[in-house]
N, C-alpha and C positions, 0 to 999 in steps of 0.2 A: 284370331289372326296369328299369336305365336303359337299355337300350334299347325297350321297351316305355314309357315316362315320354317319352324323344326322340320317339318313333312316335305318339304320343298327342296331340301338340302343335297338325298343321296340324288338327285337329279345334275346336281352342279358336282364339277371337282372342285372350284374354287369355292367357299363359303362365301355369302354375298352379306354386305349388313343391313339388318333390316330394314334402314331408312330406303336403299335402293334399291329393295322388292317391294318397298311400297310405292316406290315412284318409276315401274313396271310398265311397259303399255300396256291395258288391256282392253279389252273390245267390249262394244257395250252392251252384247248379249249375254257375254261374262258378269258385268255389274249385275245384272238382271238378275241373270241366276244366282249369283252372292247373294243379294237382299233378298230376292224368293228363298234360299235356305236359311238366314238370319232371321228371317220370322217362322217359319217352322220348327229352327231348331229353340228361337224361344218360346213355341208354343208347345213345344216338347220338355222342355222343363218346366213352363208353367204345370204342364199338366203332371209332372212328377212330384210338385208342390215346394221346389226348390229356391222358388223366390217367395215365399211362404216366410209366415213364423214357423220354426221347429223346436222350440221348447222341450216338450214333451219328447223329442226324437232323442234317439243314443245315436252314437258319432257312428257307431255301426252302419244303421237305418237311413245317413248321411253320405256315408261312401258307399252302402249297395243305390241307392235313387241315383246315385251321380253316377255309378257305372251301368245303370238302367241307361237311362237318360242320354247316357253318348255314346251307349250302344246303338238305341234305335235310331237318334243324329244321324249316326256313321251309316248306319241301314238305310236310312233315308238319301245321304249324301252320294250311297253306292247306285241307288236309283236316280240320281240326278244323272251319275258318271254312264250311266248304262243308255238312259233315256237323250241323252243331247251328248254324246258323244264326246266326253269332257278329256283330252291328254292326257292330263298331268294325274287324272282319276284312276292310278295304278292300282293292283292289290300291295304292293310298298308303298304307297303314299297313304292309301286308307287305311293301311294298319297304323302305322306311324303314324295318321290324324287321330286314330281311336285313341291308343296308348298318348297319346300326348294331353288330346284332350280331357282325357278320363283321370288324367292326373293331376292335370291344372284344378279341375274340376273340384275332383275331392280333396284335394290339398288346401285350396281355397276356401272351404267350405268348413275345414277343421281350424282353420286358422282363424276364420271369423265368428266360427265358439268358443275356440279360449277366449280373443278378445271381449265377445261379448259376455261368458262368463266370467272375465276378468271387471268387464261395470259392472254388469249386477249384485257383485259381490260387496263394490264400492258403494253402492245406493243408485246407479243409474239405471237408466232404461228401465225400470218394474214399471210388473201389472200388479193395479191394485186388486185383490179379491173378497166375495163373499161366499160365504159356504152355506147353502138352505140344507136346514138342516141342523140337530146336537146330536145326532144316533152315535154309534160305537165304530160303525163308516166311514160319519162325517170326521170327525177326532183324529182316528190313522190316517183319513187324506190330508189334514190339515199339518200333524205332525209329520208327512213326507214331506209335504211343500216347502215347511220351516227348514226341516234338516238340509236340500239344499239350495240355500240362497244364488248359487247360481243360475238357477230357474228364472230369478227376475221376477219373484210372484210376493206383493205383500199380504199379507192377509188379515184385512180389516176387523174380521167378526163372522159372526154366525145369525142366521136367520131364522127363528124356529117358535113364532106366534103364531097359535091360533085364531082365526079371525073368528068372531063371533057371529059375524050377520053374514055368514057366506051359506050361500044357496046353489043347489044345483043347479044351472041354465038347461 
């Protein structure tokens, strides 16, 4: 929505404020089509794994999925404008939705791994772990894991008995 309120703007000469583009008429074929692209576009980040755990992800691999992601939105959203004939669906409006949302996007997403790196550090939010395994493998992944506790990963032990009565099935 604020990126669609940004996007909306070079349209007006007067700036409007947000509460009164939201209390906007609009037609209920427009509603329609809003929640038809709210669920695409969060099936489109679902599928970029953005509402995911990313642990293991670098902030990097976090700002390219979020500019994946509202890319294809915007590509999609440009098909909604093409397919139902949508106004206000300019090429300045969907660039301006792109860049807006592609920043909200990964700005957001940075901000909520400092914070989350910032509990983990303090003892919150961990996964506890097990390592199968004592090899020379197992050891360096355990000593990455420790080095950073921002990961959120504690690491309980290691697993590495032989079972005696095991049989091949």
């Amino acid at each position: 929505l604020l990126a669609a309120w940004v996007s909306y703007h070079p349209y007006h000469h007067s700036r409007i404020p947000f509460i009164q583009f939201m209390e906007s008429r609009i037609k209920v074929t427009n509603v329609v089509l809003f929640f038809g692209f709210l669920l695409i576009w969060h099936l489109i980040f679902s599928g970029f794994g953005l509402y995911s755990s990313r642990r293991l992800s670098t902030r990097y691999d976090d700002v390219v999925d979020a500019l994946r992601a509202t890319s294809l939105g915007t590509l999609m959203m440009s098909l909604f404008v093409i397919l139902f004939r949508v106004k206000l669906g300019t090429s300045l409006f969907l660039l301006t939705f792109w860049a807006g949302n592609t920043a909200i996007a990964a700005s957001s997403r940075l901000m909520l791994r400092s914070v989350l790196e910032r509990l983990r550090r303090q003892g919150w939010n961990l996964r506890q772990i097990v390592i199968a395994g004592t090899n020379s493998r197992a050891i360096r992944f355990a000593q990455k894991i420790e080095a950073k506790p921002e990961l959120g990963y504690h690491l309980i032990g290691f697993v590495d008995d032989h079972w005696a009565n095991f049989q091949k099935f």
